[in-house]
Backbone and ligand atoms as CSV (ligand in chain L), in Angstrom:
chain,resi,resn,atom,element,x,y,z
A,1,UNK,N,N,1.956,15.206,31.074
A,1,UNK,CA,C,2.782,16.229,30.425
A,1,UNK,C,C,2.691,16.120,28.903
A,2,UNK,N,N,3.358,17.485,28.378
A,2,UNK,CA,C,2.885,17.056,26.712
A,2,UNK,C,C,3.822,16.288,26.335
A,3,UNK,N,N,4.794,15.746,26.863
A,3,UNK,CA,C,5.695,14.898,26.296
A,3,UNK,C,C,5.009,13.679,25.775
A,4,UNK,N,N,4.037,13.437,26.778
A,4,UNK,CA,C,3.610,12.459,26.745
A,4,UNK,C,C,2.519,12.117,25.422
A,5,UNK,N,N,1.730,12.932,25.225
A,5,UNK,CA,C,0.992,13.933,24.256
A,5,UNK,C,C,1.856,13.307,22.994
A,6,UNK,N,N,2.933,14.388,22.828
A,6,UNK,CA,C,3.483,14.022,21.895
A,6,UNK,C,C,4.243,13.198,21.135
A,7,UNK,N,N,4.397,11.881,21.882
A,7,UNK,CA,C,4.639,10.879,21.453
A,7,UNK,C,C,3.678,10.344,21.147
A,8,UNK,N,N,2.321,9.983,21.968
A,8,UNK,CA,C,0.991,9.378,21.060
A,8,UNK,C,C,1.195,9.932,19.278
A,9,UNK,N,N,1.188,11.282,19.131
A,9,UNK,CA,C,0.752,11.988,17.952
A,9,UNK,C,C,1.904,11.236,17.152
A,10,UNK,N,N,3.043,11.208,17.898
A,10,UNK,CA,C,4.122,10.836,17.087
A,10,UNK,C,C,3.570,9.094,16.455
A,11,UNK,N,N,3.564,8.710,17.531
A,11,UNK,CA,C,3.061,7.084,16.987
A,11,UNK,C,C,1.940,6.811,15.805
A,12,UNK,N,N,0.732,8.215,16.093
A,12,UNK,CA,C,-0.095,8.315,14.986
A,12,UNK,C,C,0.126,8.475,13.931
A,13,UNK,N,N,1.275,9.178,13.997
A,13,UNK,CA,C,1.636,9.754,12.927
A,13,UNK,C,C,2.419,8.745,12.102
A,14,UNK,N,N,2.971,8.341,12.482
A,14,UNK,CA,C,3.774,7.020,11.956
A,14,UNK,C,C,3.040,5.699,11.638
A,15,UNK,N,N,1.927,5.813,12.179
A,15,UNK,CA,C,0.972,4.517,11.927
A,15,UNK,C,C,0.026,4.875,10.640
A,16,UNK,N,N,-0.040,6.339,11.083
A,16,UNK,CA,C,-0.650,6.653,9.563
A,16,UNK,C,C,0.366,6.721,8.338
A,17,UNK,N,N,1.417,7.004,8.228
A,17,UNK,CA,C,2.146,6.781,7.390
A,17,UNK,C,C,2.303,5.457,6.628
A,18,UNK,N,N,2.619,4.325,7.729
A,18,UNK,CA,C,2.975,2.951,7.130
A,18,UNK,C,C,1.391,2.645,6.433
A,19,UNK,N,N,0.292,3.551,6.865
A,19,UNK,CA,C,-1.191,2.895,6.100
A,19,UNK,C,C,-0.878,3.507,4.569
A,20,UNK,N,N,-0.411,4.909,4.643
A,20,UNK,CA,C,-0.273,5.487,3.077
A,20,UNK,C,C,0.257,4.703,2.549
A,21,UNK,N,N,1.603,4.171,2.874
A,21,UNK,CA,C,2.921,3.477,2.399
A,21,UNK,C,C,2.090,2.225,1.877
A,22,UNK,N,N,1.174,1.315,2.574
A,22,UNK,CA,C,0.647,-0.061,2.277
A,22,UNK,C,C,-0.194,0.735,1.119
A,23,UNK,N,N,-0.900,1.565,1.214
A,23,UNK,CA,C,-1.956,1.896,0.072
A,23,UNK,C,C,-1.711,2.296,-0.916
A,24,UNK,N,N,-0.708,2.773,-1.113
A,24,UNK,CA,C,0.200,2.836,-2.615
A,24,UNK,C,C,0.543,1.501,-3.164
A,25,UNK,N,N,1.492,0.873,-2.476
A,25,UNK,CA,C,1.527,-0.497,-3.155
A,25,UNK,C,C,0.186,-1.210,-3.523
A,26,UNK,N,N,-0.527,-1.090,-2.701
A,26,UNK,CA,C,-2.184,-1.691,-3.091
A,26,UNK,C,C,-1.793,-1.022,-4.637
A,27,UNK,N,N,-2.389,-0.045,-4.549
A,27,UNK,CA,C,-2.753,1.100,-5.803
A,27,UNK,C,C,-1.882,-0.122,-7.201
A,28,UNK,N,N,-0.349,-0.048,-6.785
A,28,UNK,CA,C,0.515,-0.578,-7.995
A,28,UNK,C,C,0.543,-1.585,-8.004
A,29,UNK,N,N,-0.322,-3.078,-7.047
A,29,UNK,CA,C,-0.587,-3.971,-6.987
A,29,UNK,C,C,-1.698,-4.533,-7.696
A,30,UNK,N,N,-2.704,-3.328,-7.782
A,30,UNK,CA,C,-3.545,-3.264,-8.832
A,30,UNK,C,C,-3.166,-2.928,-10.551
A,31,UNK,N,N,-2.354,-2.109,-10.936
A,31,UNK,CA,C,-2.254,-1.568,-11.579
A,31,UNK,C,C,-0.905,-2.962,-12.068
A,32,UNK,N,N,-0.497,-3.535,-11.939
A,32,UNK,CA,C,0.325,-4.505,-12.222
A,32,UNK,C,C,-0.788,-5.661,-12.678
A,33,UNK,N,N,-1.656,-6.251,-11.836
A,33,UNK,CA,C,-2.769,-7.419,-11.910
A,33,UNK,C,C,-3.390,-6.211,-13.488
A,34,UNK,N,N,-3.968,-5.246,-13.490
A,34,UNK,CA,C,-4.623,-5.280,-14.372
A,34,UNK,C,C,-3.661,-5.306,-15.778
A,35,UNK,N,N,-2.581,-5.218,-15.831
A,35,UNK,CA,C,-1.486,-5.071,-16.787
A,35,UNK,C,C,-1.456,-6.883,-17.373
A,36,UNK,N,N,-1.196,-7.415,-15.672
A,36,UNK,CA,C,-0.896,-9.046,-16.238
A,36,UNK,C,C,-2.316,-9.227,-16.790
A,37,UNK,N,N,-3.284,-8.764,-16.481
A,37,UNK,CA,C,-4.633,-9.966,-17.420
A,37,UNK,C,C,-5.155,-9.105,-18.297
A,38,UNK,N,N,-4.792,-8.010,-18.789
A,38,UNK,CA,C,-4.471,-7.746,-20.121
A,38,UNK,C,C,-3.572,-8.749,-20.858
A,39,UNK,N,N,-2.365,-8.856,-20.510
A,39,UNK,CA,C,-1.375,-9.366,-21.227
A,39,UNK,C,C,-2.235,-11.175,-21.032
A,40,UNK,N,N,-3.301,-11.851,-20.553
A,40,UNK,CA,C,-3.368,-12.906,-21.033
A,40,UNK,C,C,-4.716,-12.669,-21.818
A,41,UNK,N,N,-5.136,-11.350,-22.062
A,41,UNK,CA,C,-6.316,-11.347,-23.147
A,41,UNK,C,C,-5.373,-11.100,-24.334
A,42,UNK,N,N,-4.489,-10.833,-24.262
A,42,UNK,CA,C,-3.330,-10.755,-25.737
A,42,UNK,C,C,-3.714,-12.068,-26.202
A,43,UNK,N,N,-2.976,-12.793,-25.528
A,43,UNK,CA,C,-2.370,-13.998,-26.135
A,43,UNK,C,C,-2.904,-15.271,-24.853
A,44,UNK,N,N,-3.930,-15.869,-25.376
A,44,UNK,CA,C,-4.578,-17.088,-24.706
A,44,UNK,C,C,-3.533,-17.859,-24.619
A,45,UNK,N,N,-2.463,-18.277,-24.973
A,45,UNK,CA,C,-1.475,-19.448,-24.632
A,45,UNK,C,C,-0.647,-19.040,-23.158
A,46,UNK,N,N,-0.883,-17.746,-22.676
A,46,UNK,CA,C,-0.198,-17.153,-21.449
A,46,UNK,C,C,-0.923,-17.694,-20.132
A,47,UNK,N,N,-0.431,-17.918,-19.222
A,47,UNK,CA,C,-1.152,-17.938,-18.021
A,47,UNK,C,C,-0.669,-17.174,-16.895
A,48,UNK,N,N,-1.420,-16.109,-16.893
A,48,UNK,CA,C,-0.892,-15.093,-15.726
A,48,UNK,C,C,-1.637,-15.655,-14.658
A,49,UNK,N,N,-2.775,-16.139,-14.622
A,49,UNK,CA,C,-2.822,-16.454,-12.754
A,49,UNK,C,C,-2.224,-16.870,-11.857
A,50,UNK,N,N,-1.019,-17.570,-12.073
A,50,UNK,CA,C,0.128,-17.643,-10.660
A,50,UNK,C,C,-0.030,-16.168,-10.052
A,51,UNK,N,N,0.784,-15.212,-11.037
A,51,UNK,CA,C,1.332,-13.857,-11.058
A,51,UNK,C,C,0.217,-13.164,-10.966
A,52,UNK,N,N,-1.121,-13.378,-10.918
A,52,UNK,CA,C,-2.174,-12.396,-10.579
A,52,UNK,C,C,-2.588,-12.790,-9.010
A,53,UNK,N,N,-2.816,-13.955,-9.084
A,53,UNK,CA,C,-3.125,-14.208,-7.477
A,53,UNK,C,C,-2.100,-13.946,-6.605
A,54,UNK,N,N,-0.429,-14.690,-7.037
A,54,UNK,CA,C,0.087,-13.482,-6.413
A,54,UNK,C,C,-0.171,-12.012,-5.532
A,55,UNK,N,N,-0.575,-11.424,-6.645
A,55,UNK,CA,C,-0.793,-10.222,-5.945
A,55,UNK,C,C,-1.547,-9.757,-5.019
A,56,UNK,N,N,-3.021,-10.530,-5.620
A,56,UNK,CA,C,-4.101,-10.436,-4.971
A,56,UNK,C,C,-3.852,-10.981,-3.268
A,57,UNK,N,N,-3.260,-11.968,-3.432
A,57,UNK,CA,C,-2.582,-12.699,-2.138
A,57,UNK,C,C,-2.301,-11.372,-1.176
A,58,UNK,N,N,-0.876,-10.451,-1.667
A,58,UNK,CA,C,-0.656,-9.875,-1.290
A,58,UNK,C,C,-1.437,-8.158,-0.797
A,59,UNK,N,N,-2.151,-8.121,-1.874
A,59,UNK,CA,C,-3.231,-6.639,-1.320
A,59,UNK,C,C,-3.950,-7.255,-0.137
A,60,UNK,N,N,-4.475,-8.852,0.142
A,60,UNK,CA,C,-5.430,-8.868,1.065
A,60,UNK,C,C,-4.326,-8.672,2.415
A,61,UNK,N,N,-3.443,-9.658,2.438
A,61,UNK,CA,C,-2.243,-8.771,3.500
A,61,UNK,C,C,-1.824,-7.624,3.521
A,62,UNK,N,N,-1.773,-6.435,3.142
A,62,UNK,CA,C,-1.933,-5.335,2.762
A,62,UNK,C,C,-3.236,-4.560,3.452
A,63,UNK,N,N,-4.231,-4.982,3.086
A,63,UNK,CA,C,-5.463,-4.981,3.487
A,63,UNK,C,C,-5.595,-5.320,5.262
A,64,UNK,N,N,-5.415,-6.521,6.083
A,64,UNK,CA,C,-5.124,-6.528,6.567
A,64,UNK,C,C,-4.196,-6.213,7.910
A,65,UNK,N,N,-2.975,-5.747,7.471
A,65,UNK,CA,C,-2.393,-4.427,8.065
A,65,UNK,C,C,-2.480,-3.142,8.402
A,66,UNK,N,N,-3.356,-2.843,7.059
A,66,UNK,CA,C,-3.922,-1.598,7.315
A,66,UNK,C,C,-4.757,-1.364,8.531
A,67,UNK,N,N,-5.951,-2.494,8.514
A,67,UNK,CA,C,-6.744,-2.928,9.528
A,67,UNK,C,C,-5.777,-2.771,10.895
A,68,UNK,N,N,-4.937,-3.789,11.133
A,68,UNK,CA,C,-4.581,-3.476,12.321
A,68,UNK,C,C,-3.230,-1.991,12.698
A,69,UNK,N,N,-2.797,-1.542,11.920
A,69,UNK,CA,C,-2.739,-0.441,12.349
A,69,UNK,C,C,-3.666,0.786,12.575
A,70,UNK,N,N,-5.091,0.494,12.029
A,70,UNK,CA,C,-5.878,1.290,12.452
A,70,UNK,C,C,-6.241,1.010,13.171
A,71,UNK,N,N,-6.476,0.010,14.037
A,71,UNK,CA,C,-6.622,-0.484,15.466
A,71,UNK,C,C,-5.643,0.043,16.612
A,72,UNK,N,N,-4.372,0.165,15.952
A,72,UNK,CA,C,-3.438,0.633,16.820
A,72,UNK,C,C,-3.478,2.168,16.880
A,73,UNK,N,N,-3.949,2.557,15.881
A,73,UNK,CA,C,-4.103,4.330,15.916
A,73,UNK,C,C,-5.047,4.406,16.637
A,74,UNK,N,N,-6.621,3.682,16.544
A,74,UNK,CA,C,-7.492,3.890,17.708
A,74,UNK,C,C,-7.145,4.041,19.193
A,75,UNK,N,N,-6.407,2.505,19.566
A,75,UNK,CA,C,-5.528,2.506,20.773
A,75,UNK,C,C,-4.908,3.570,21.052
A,76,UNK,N,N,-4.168,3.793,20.493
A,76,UNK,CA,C,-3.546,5.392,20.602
A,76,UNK,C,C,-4.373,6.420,21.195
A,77,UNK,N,N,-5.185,6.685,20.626
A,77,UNK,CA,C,-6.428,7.674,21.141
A,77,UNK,C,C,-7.246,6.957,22.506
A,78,UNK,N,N,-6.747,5.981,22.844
A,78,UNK,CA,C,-7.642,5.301,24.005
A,78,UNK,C,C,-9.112,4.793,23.938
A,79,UNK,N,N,-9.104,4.315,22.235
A,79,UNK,CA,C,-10.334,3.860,21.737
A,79,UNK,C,C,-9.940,2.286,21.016
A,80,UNK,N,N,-11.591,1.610,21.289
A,80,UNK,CA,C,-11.595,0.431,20.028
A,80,UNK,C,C,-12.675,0.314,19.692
A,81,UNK,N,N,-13.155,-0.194,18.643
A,81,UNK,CA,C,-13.783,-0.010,18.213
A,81,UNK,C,C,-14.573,-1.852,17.904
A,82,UNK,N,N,-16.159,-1.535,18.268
A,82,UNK,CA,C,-17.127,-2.534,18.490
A,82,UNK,C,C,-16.999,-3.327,17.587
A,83,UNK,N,N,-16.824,-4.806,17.337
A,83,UNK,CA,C,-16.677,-5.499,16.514
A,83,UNK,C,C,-18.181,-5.917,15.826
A,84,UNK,N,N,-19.374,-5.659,16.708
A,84,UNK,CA,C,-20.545,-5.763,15.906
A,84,UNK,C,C,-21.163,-4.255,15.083
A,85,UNK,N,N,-20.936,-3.660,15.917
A,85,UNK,CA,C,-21.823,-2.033,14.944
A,85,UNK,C,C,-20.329,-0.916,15.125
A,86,UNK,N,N,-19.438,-1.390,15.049
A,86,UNK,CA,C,-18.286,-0.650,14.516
A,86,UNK,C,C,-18.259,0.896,15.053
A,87,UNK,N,N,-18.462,0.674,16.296
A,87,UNK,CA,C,-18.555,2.597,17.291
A,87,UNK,C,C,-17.547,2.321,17.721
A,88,UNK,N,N,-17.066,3.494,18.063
A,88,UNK,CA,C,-15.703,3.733,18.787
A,88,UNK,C,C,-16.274,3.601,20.181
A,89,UNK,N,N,-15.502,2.946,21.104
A,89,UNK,CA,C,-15.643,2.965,22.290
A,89,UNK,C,C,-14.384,3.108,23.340
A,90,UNK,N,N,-14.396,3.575,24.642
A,90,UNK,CA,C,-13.197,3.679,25.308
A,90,UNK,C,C,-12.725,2.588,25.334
A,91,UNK,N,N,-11.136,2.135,25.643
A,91,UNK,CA,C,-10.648,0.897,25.462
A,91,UNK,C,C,-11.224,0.208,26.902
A,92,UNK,N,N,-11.445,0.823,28.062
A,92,UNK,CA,C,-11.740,0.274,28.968
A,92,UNK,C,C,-12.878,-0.488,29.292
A,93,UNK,N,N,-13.621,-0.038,27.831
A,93,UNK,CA,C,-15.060,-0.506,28.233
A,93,UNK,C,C,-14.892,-2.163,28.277
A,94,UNK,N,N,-16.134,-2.946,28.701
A,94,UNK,CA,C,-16.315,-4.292,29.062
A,94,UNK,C,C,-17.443,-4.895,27.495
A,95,UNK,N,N,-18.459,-3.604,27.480
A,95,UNK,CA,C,-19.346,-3.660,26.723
A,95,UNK,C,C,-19.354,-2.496,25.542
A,96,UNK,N,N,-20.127,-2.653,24.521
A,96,UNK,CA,C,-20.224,-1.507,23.305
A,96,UNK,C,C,-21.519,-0.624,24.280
A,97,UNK,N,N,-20.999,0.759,24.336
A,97,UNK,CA,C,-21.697,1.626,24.998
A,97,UNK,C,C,-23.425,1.662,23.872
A,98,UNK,N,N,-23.114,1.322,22.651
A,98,UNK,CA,C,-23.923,1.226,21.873
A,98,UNK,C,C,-24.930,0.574,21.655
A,99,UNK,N,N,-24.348,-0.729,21.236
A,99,UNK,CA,C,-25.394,-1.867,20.663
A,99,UNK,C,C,-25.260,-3.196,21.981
A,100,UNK,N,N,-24.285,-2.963,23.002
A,100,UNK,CA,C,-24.245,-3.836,24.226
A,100,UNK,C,C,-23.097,-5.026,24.032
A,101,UNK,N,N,-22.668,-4.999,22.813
A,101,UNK,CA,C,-22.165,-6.290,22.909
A,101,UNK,C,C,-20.631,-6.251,23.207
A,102,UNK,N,N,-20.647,-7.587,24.079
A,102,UNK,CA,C,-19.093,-7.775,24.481
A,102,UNK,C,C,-17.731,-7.432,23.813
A,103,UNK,N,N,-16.806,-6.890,24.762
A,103,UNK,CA,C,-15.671,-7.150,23.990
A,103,UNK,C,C,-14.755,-8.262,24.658
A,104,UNK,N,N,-14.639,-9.236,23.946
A,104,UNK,CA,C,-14.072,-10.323,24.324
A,104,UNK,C,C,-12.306,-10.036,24.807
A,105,UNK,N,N,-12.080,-9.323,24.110
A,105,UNK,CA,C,-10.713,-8.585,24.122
A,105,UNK,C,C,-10.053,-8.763,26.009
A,106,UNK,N,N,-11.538,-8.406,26.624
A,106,UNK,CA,C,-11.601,-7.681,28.130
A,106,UNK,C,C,-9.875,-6.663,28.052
A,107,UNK,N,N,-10.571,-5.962,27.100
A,107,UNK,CA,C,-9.656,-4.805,27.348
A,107,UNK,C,C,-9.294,-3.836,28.190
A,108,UNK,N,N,-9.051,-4.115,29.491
A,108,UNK,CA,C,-8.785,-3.536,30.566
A,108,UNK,C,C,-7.411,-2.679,30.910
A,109,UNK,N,N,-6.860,-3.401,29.556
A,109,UNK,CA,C,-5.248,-2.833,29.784
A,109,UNK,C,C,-5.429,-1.437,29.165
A,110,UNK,N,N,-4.449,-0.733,29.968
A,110,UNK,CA,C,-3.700,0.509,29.980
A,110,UNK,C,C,-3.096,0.782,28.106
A,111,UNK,N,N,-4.081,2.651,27.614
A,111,UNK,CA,C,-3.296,2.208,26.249
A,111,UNK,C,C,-1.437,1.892,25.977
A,112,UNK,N,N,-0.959,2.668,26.719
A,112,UNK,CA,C,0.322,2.523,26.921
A,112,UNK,C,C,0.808,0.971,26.530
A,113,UNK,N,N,0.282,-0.131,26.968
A,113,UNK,CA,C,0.925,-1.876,26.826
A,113,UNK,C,C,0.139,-1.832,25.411
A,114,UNK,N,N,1.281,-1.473,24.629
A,114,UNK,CA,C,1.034,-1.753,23.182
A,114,UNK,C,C,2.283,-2.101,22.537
A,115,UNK,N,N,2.024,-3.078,21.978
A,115,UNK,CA,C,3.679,-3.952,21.312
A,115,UNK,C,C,4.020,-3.255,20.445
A,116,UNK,N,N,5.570,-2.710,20.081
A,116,UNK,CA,C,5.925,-1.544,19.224
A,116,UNK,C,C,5.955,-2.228,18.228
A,117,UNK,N,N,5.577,-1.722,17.080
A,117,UNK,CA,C,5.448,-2.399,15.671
A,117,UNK,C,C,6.528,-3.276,15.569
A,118,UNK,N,N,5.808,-3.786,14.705
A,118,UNK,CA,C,7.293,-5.268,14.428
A,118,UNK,C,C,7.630,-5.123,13.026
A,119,UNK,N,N,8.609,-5.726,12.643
A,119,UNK,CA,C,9.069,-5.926,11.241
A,119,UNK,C,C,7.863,-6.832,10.333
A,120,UNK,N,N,6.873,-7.328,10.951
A,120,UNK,CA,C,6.247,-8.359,9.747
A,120,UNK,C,C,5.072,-7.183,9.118
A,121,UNK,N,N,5.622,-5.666,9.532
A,121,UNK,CA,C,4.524,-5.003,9.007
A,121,UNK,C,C,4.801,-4.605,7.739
A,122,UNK,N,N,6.052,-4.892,7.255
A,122,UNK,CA,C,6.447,-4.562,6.122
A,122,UNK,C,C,6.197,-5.040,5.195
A,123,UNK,N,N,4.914,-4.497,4.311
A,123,UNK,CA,C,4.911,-5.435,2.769
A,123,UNK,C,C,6.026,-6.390,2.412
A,124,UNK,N,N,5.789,-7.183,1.916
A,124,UNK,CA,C,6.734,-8.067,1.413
A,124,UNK,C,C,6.590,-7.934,-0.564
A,125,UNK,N,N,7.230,-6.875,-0.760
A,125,UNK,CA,C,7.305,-6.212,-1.834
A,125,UNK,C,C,7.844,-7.194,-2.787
A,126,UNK,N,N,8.922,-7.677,-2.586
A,126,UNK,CA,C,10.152,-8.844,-3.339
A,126,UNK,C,C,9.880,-10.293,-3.425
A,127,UNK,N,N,8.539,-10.387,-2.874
A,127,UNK,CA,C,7.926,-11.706,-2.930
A,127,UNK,C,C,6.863,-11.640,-4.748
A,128,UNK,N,N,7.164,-10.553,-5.255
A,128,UNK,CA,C,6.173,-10.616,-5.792
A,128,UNK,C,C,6.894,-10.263,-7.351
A,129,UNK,N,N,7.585,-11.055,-8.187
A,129,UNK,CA,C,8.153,-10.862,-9.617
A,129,UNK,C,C,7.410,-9.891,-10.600
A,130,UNK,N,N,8.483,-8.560,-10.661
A,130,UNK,CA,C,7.311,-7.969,-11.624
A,130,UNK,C,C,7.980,-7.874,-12.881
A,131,UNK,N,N,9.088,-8.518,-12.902
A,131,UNK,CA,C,9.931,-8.400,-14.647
A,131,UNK,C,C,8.954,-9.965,-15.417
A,132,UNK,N,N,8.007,-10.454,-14.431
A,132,UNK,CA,C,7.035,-11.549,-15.452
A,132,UNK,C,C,6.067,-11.116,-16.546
A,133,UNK,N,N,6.045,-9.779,-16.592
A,133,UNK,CA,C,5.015,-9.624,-17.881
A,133,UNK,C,C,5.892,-8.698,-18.498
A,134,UNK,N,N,5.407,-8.594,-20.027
A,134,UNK,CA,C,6.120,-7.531,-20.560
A,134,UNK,C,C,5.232,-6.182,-20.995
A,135,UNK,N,N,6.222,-5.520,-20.767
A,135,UNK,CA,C,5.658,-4.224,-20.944
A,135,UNK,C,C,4.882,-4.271,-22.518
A,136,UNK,N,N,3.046,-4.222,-22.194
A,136,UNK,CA,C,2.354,-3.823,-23.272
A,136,UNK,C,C,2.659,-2.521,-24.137
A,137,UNK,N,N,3.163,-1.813,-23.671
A,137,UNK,CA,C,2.942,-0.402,-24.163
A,137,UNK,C,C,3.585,-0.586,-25.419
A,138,UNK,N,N,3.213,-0.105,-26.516
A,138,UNK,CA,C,4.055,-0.204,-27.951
A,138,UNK,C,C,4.865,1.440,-28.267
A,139,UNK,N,N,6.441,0.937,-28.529
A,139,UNK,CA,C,7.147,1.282,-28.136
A,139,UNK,C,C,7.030,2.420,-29.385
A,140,UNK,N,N,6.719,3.913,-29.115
A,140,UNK,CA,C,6.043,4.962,-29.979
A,140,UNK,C,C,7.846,5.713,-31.183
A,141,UNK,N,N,7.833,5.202,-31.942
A,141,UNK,CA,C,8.721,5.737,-33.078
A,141,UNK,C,C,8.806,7.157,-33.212
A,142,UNK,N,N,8.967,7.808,-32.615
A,142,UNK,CA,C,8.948,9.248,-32.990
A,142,UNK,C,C,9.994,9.098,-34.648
A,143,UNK,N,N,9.034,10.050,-35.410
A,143,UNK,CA,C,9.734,10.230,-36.265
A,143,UNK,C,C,10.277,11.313,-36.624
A,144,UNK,N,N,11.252,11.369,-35.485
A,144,UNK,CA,C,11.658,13.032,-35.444
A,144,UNK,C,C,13.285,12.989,-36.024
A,145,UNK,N,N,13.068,12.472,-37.325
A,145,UNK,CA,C,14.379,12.217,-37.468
A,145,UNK,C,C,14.646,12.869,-39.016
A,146,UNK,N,N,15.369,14.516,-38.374
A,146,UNK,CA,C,15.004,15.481,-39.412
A,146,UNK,C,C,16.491,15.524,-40.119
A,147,UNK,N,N,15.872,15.725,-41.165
A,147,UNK,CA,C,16.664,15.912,-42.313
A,147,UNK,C,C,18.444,16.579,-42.005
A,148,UNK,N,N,19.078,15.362,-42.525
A,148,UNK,CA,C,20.347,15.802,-42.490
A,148,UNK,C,C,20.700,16.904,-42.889
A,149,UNK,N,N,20.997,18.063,-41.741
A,149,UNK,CA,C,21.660,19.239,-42.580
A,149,UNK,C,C,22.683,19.213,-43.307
A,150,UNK,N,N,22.637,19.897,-44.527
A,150,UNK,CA,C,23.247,20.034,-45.237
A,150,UNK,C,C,24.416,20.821,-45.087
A,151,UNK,N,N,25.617,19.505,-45.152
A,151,UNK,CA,C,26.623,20.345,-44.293
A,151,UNK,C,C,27.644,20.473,-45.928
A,152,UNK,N,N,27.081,21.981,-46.215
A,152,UNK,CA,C,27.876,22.419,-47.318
A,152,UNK,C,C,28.854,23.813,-46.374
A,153,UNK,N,N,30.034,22.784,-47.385
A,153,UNK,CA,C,30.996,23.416,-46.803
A,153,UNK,C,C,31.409,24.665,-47.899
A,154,UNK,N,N,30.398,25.804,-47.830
A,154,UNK,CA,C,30.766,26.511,-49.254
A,154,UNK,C,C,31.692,27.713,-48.748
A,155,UNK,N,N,31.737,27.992,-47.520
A,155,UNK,CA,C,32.616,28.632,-47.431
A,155,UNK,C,C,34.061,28.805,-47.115
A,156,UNK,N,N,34.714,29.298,-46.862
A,156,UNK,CA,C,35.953,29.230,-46.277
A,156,UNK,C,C,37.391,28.000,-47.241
A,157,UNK,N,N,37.112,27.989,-48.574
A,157,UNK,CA,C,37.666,26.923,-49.237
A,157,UNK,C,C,39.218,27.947,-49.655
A,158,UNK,N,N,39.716,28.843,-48.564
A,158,UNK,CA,C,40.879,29.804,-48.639
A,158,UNK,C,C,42.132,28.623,-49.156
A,159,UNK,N,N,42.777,29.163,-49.881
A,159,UNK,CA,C,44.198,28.298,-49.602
A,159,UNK,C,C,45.626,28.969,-49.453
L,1,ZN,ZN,ZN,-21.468,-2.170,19.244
């Protein structure tokens, strides 16, 4: 029935989401690392590599997740995919319809027996200090600081 249907899509849909969600933080995980090693080409007495590997730590978990929720979106579709020449194959298969080689997996199970996401899929965002560098940007003076009007009071001096 399409109920059924539409809960796969639903699960896809949600598996593709948490991949956007991880790939943004990638994005500002980058964009933070390239900020900190700027800030130690400033000033050689700094040592940002705690706070860069940090991160890096964290995109490869990131990285990682992504991976296996795209495994789980395959599943979804009733596919996995060959660990030597990377074809999609039915989950049932024994062998890569392709290049022959085993799936050790012996994925025989039904897509349905799939463990509902867990909480460790959640970036661990707060593991990662970002008030440690300071903001490079130099802080732009507008000099929009126009002339005191001239507050002549010439009129209205009635008594
Ligand atoms: Zn293969």
């Amino acid at each position: 029935m399409p109920i059924f249907q539409d809960l796969k899509g639903k699960n896809i849909a949600n598996f593709q989401k948490m991949i956007d969600e991880k790939k943004n933080t990638i994005r500002k995980y980058y964009d933070e690392i390239g900020h900190l090693y700027y800030g130690q080409y400033k000033d050689v007495n700094v040592d940002m590599t705690k706070d860069i590997n940090a991160r890096c730590e964290s995109i490869s978990n990131l990285y990682a997740e992504i991976e296996d929720l795209n495994v789980k979106i395959l599943r979804e579709r009733g596919l996995k995919k060959c660990a030597v020449c990377a074809t999609e194959n039915n989950l049932s298969n024994a062998f890569c319809f392709k290049c022959g080689a085993r799936f050790d997996d012996s994925d025989a199970v039904p897509a349905d027996v799939i463990a509902p996401p867990n909480a460790s899929a959640t970036p661990s965002r707060n593991s990662v200090s970002t008030e440690s560098y300071a903001a490079a940007e130099p802080v732009a003076a507008d000099d929009i600081e126009a002339p005191a009007a001239e507050e002549t009071a010439a009129e209205g001096t009635e008594e």
